[in-house]
Kinemage of the C-alpha trace (Angstrom):
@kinemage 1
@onewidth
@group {chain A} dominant
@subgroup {mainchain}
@vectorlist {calphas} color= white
{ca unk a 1} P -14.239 -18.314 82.219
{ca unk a 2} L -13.537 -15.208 84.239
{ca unk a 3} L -11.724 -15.407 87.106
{ca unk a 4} L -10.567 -11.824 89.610
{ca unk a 5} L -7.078 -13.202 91.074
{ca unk a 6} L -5.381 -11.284 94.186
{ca unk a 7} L -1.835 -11.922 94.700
{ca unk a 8} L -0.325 -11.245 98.244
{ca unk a 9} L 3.476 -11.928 98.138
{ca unk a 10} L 5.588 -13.717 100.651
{ca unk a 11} L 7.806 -11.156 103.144
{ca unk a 12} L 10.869 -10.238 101.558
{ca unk a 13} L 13.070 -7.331 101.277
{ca unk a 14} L 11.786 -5.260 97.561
{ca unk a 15} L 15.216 -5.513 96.172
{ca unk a 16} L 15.339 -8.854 96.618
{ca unk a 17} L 12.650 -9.373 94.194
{ca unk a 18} L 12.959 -6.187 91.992
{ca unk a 19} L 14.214 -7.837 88.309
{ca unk a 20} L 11.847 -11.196 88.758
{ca unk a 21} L 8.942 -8.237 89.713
{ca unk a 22} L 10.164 -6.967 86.462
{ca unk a 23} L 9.864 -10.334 84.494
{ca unk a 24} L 6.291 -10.692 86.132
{ca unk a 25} L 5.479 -7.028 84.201
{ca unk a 26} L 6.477 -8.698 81.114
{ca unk a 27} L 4.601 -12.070 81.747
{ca unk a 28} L 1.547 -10.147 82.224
{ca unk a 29} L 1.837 -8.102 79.273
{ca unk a 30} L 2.262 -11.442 76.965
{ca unk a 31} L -0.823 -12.488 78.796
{ca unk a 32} L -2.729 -9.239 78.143
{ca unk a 33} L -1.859 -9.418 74.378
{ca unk a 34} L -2.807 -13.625 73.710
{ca unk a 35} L -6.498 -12.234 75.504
{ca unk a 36} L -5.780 -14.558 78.405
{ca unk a 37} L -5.630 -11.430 81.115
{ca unk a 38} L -8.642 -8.614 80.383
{ca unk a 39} L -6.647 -6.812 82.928
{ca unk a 40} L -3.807 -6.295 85.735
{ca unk a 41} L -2.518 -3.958 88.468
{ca unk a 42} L -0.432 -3.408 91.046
{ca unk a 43} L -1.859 -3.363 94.304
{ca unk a 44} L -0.357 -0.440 96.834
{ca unk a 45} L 2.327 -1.664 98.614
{ca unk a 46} L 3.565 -5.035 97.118
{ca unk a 47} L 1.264 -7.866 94.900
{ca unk a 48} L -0.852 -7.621 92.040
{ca unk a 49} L -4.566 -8.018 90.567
{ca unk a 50} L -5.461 -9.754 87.242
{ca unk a 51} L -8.712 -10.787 85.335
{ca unk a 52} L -7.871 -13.827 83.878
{ca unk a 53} L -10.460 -15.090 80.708
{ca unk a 54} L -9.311 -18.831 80.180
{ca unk a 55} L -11.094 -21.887 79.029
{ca unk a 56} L -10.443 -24.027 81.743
{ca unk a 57} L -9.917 -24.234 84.965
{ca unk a 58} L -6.936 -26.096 83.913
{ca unk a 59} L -5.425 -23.115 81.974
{ca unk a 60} L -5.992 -21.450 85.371
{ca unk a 61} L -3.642 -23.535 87.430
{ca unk a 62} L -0.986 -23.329 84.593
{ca unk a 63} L -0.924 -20.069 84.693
{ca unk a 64} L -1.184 -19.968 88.470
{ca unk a 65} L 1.968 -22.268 88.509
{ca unk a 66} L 3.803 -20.202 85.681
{ca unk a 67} L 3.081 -16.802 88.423
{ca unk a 68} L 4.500 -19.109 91.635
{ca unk a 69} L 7.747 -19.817 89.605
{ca unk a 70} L 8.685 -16.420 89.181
{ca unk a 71} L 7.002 -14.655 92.420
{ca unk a 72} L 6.669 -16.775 95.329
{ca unk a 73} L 2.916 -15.431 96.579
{ca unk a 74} L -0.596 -16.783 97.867
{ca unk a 75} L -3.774 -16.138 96.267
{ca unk a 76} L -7.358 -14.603 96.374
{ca unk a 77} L -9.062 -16.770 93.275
{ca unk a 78} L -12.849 -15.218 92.564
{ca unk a 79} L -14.600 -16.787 89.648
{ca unk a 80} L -16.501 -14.012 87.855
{ca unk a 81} L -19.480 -13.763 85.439
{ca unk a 82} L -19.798 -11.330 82.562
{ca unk a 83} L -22.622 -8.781 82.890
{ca unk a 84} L -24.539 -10.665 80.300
{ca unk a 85} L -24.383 -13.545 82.071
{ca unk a 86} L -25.895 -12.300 85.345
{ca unk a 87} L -28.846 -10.259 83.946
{ca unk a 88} L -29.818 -13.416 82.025
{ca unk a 89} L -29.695 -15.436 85.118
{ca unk a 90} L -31.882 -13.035 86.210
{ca unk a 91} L -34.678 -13.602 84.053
């Protein structure tokens, strides 16, 4: 399951949050090498954009939850289908 996430983080001075923005680097990394994140940037300005692929919406929220413990944001969630998937709903 594919899933576009949008992080906006709450107001807070950048240095405040500098070393747990670095941990968050890290966490996505890990993420990016298991195959649970296709992808992830850094939006301009502050918060972040990932492409989850998880099994569950489950595995979602865990990871969801693991991002709110280090970086205290709202999200954008988008579920997203594969280009396979849409050109055979198409037929």
């Amino acid at each position: 399951m594919l899933y576009l996430v949008v992080s906006t983080p709450h107001p807070s001075k950048p240095e405040d949050v500098k070393g747990v923005r670095a941990k968050w680097w890290a966490w996505a990394e890990d993420l990016k090498s298991e195959g649970k994140a296709l992808c992830y940037f850094a939006r301009v300005g502050r918060g972040a954009v990932v492409i989850f692929d998880v099994t569950s919406n489950d595995e979602l929220h865990e990871l969801l939850t693991e991002w709110l413990n280090m970086v205290p944001v709202t999200f954008d969630t988008y579920p997203l289908v594969s280009r396979e998937q849409a050109l055979q709903s198409l037929k």
